[in-house]
C-alpha positions in Angstrom: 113.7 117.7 82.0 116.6 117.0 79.3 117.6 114.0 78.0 120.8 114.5 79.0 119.9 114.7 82.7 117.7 112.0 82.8 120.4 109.7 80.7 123.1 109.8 83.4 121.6 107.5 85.9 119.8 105.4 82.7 121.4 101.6 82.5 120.7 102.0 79.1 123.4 102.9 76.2 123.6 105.0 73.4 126.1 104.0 70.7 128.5 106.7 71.1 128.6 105.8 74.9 128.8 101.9 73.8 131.8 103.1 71.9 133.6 104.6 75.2 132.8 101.8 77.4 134.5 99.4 74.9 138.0 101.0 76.4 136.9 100.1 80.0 135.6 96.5 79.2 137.6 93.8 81.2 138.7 91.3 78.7 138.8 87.7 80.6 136.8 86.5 83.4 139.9 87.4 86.0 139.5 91.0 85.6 135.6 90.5 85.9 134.2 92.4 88.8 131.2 91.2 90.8 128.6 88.4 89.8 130.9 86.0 92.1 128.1 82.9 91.4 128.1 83.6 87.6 131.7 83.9 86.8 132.4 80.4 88.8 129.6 78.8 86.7 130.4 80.2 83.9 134.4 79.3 83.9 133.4 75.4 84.6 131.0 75.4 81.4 134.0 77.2 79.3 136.3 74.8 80.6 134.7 71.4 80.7 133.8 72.5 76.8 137.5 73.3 76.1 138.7 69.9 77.3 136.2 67.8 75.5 137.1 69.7 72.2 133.5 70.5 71.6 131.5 74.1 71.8 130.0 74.6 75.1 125.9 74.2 75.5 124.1 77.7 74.7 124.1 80.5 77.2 121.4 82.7 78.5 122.0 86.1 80.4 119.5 87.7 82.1 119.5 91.1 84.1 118.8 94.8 84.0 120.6 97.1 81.4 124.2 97.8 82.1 125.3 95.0 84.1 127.7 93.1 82.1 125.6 90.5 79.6 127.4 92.3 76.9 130.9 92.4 78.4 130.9 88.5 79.5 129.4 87.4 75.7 132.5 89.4 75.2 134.4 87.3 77.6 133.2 84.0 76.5 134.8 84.1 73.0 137.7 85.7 74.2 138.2 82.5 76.4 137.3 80.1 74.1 139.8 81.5 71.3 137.4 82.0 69.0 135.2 84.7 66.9 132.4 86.8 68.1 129.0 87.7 65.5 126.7 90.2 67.6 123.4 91.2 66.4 120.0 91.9 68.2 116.6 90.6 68.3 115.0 93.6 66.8 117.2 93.4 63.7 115.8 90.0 63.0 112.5 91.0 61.7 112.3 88.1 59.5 113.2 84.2 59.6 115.6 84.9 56.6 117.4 87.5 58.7 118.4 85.1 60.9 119.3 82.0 58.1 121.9 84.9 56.9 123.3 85.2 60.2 123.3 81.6 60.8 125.1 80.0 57.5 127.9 82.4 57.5 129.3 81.3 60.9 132.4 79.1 61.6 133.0 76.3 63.7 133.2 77.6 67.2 132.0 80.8 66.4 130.1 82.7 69.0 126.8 84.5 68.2 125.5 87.3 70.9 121.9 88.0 70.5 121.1 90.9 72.7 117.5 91.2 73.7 116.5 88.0 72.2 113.1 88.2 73.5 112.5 91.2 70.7 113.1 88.8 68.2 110.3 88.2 65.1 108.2 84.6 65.9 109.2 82.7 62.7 112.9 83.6 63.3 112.6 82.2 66.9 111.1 78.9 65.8 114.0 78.6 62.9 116.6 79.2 65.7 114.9 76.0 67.9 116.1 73.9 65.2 119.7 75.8 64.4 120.1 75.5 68.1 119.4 71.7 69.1 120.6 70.2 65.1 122.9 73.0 63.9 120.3 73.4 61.2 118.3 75.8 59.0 115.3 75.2 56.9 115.0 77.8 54.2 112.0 78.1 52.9 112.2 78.1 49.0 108.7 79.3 46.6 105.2 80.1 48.6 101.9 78.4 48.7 101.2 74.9 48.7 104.2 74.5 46.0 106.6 75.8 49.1 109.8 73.5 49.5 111.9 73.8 52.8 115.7 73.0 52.0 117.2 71.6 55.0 121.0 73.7 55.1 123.7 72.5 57.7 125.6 74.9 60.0 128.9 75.0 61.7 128.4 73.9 65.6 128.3 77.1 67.3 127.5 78.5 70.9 124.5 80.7 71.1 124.6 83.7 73.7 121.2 85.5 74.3 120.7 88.5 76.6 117.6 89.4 78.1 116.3 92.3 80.0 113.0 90.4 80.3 114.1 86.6 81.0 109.7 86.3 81.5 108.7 87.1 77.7 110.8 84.4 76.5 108.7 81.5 75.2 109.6 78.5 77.2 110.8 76.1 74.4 113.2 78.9 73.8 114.3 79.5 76.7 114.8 75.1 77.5 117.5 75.0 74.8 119.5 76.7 77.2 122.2 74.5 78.2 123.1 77.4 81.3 121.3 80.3 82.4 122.4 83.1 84.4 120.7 85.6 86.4 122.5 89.3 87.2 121.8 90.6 90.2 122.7 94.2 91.0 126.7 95.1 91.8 127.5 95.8 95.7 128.7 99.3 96.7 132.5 97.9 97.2 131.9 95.8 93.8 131.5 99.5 92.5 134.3 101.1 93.8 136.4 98.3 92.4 135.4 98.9 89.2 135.6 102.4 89.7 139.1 102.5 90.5 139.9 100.0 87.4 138.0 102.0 85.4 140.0 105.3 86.7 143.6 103.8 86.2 142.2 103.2 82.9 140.8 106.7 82.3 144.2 108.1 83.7 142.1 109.9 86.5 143.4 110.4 90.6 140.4 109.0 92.1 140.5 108.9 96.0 138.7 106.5 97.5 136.6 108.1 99.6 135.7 109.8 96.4 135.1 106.1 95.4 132.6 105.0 97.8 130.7 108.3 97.5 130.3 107.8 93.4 129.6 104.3 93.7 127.0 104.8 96.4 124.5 107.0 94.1 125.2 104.5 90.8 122.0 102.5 91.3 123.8 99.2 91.6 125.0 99.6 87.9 128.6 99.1 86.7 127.2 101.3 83.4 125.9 104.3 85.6 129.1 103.8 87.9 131.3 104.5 84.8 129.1 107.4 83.5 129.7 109.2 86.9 133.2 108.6 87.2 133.4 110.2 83.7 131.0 113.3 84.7 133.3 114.1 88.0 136.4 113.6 85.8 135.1 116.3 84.0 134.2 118.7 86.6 137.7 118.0 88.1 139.8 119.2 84.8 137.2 122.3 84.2 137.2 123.6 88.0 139.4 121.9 90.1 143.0 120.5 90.1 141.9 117.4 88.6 141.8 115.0 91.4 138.9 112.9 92.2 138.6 114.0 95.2 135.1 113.4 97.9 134.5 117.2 98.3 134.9 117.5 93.7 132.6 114.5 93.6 129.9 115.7 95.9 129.7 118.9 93.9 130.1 117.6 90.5 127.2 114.8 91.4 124.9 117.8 93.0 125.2 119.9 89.8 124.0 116.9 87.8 121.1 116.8 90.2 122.1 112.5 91.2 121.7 112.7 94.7 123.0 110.3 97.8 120.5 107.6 97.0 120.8 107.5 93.5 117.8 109.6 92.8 117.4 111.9 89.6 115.1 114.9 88.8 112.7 113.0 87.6 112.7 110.2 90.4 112.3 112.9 92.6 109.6 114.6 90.5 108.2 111.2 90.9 108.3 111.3 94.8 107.0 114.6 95.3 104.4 114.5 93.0 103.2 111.5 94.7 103.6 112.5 98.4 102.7 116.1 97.9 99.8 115.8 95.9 98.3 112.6 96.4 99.6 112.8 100.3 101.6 109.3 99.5 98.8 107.4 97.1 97.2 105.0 96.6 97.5 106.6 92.6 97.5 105.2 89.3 100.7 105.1 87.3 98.5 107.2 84.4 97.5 109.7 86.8 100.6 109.8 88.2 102.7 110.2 85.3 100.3 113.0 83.9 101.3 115.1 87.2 104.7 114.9 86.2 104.6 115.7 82.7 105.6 112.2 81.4 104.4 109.1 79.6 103.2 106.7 81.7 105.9 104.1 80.0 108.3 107.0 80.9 107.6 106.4 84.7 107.1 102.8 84.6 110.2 102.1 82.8 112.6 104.6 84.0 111.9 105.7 86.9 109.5 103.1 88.9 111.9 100.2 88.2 114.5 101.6 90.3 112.1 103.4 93.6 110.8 100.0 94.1 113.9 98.0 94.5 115.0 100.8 96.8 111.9 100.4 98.9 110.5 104.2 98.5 106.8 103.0 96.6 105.3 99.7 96.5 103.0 98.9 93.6 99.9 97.8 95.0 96.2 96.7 93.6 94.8 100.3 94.5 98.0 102.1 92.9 101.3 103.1 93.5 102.0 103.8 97.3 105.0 105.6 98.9 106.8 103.9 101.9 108.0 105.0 105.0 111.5 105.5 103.4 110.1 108.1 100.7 108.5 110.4 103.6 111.9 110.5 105.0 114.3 110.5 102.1 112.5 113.4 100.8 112.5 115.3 104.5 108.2 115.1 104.9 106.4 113.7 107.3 103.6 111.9 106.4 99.6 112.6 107.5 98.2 110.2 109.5 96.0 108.4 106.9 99.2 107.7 105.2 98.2 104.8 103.0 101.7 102.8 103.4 101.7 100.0 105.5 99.5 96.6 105.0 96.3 98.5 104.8 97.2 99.7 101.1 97.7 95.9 99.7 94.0 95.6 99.4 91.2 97.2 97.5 89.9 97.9 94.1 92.1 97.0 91.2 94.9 99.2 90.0 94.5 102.1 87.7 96.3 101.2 84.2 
């Protein structure tokens, strides 16, 4: 399988697609699609911190790739008026990195940490302190002669990100002041932004051809977009250009995304597993071996996404495909088909 084809239903982003979605970012929290509970929330913290004339309390996002933490840390300084610094945890590989970051910010500035729970341990514990007392301590000399200089820093907010709100350390995550949760978009939350994004992209989009696009984009405003682009392009090459449903059901069938969602290697997945192991229970190393993957290939990509949509449950014996998978995939399944209550208990899982 090629990168390519498995990246069109990823929620993850290279930088050259990062680059094209900046032109379809809404800008204020009134052109923000979906995430209803978060956006009210959101607006009251913004606004009771823009009366008081003070920098609202830190904010933590957390969610699945490509659901908007980016766009909305986007939002949040566009609302407040002021500045935004964006870095990652990964790039903060040492507690210095961070003091950099830190000591060259301005009043009201906003700092966007995406995947904050990447970030290097003695950076983490310097940011507890920049976070409550808008303070550094650099560290000057080593050894028993080491002197920590206390350095003062502008009041700013903090936005993290987080694809893994549980790895955060809890005295991390307490200095929080609000934390939101994204869920996963609604189909007519997708076609919305589907048919922003295509007055935007100067493409006809029907909106039949709407629903069908936003039906197979995995709950993702990120995969939504990447579709819309990939029938857009099958539309100028060979159609008339339209959006139409018939030139989106044949663009989406030639990139192998079918009416669920479900990519080559989801369904490589699938069969393997009801084909092979006549519906499991299977280990997720056994598993990924009879598809030609890594076993963090499966869990990560593909698994995360056939378990929300109900076709395997992960279970102590091993993975275990439901009901659903028999059907979506057109089998029927033996009678000692392991789904059902049955296949919750047994020996532990395979690794």
């Amino acid at each position: 399988m090629s990168e390519h084809e498995r990246d069109l239903v990823s929620p993850e982003a290279d930088l050259d697609e990062r680059a094209v979605e900046g032109a379809l970012r809404p800008k204020s929290l009134d052109e923000f699609v979906g995430q209803e509970r978060v956006r009210e929330q959101l607006s009251l913290v913004l606004r009771s911190a823009q009366r008081r004339g003070k920098a609202p309390d830190h904010i933590l996002m957390s969610g699945g790739p490509g659901l908007g933490k980016t766009t909305l840390a986007m939002i949040i300084a566009a609302e407040l008026g002021s500045s935004l610094r964006i870095t990652s945890g990964p790039a903060i590989e040492r507690s210095g990195d961070l003091a950099a970051v830190l000591s060259t910010l301005h009043e009201g500035e906003v700092l966007f940490l995406d995947e904050i729970h990447r970030m290097a341990r003695p950076a983490e514990e310097m940011l507890y302190v920049a976070m409550e007392d808008f303070r550094v301590d650099v560290v000057v000399g080593k050894g028993p002669g080491a002197t920590a200089i206390p350095l003062d820093i502008a009041p700013f907010t903090l936005v993290g990100a987080t694809t893994r709100a549980g790895m955060l350390p809890a005295p991390l995550r307490d200095r929080f002041g609000f934390v939101a949760h994204m869920d996963f978009y609604r189909p007519d939350e997708l076609e919305l932004i589907l048919r922003r994004s295509a007055g935007l992209l100067g493409a006809d989009l029907a909106p039949d051809a709407a629903v069908e696009i936003a039906g197979r984009s995995r709950g993702t405003p990120r995969i939504a977009n990447r579709l819309l682009r990939r029938v857009r392009d099958y539309a100028e090459v060979r159609g008339d250009g339209r959006l139409t449903l018939e030139t989106a059901r044949a663009a989406l069938s030639l990139y192998e995304v079918d009416d669920e969602g479900l990519d080559r290697l989801d369904r490589a997945v699938l069969t393997a597993l009801l084909r092979r192991f006549r519906g499991g229970p299977v280990g997720l190393s056994t598993l990924a071996v009879s598809v030609g993957e890594e076993p963090e290939t499966v869990e990560v990509v593909a698994e995360p996404f056939l378990v929300r949509s109900g076709f395997i449950a992960r279970t102590p014996r091993g993975r275990v495909a439901t009901a659903e998978a028999w059907a979506h995939m057109g089998l029927t399944p033996p009678p000692d088909a392991a789904f059902g209550a049955g296949a919750l208990f047994g020996a532990a899982e395979e690794p």
